[in-house]
N, C-alpha and C positions, 0 to 999 in steps of 0.2 A: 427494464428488461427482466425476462423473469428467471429465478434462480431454478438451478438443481435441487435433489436431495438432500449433496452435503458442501452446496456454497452457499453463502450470502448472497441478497440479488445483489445486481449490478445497476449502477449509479448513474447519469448523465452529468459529465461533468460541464459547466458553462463557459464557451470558447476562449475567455485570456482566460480562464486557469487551464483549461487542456493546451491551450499554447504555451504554458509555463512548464506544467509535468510536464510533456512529450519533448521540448525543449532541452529540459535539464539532465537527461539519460545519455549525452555523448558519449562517453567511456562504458559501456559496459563491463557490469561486475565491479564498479570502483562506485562506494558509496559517499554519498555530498550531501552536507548540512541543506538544509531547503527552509527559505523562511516560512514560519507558519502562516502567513500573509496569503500565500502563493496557494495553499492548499485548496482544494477541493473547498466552499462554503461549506458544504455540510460537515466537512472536519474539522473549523475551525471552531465551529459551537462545543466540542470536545471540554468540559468543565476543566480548569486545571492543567490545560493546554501550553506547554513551556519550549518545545522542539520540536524538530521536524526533518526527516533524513529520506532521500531518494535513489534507490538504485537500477540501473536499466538489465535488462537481461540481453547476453548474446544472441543468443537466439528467441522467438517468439514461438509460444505453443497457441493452438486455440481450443477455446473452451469450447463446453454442449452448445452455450448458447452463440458459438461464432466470430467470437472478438479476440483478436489476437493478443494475447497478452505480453505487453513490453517489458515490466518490472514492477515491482514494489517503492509503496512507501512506509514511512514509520512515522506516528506521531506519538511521540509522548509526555504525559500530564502527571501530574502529582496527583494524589488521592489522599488525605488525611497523613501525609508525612511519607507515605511508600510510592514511590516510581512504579511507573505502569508504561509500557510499548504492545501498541495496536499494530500490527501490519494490514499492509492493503494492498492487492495488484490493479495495474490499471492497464489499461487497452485500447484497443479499437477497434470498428464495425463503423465502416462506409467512410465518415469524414466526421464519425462520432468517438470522443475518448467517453473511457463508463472504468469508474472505481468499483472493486469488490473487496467488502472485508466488513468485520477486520477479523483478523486470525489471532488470537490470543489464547489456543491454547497451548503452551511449549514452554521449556525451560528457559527462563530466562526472562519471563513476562512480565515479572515483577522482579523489584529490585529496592534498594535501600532509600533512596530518592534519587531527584531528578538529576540532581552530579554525577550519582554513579552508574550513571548506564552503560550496559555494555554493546556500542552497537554492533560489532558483529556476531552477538548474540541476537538481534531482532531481525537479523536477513537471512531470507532459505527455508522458513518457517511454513511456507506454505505449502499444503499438499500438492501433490503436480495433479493434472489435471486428467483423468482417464484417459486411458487410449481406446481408440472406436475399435470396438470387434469388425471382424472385417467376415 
């Protein structure tokens, strides 16, 4: 799907792992370990990939391109000894979920390694999404 100006495009995620995200958002606002197993394929090639956290949002906004967005995810991987958190929002359009990201510019991106992550530093990270001039 094709991106904006200033998002990432968006991703087709393949039906059990969008049945696993969309699944694992019960509580919104309350974030939950998610195994890296579960993730998106294309996240799990992330080099240095050690975690993985999931949060649903209360409410859904939608993007330019149409997709309602439910929540974020976070994976994060080691790098040469320093911790690193990717965030991602995911969504849907028709009976399709589709990841965007990742968002990593923000306080908190890096860290000392992968024990000391803080995660409610890696949620809320992301820009909101314009609102349509009307």
């Amino acid at each position: 799907m094709a991106k904006d100006q200033w998002r990432p495009e968006w991703h087709l995620i393949n039906n059990s792992e969008a049945h696993a995200v969309t699944g694992s958002t019960m509580s919104a606002g309350s974030v939950y370990p998610y195994p890296v197993t579960s993730l998106p394929s294309q996240l799990q090639k992330l080099p240095g990939l050690s975690a993985a956290y999931i949060s649903g949002y209360g409410t859904s906004s939608i993007s330019p391109e149409g997709i309602a967005v439910l929540g974020e995810l976070a994976a994060v991987r080691e790098d040469q000894g320093t911790g690193k958190g990717y965030v991602y929002v995911f969504g849907t359009s028709g009976s399709n979920v589709y990841f965007n990201g990742p968002y990593k510019f923000f306080d908190g991106h890096h860290f000392q390694n992968v024990g000391s992550v803080s995660i409610e530093k890696l949620f809320g990270n992301v820009p909101p999404f314009p609102k349509k001039e009307e």
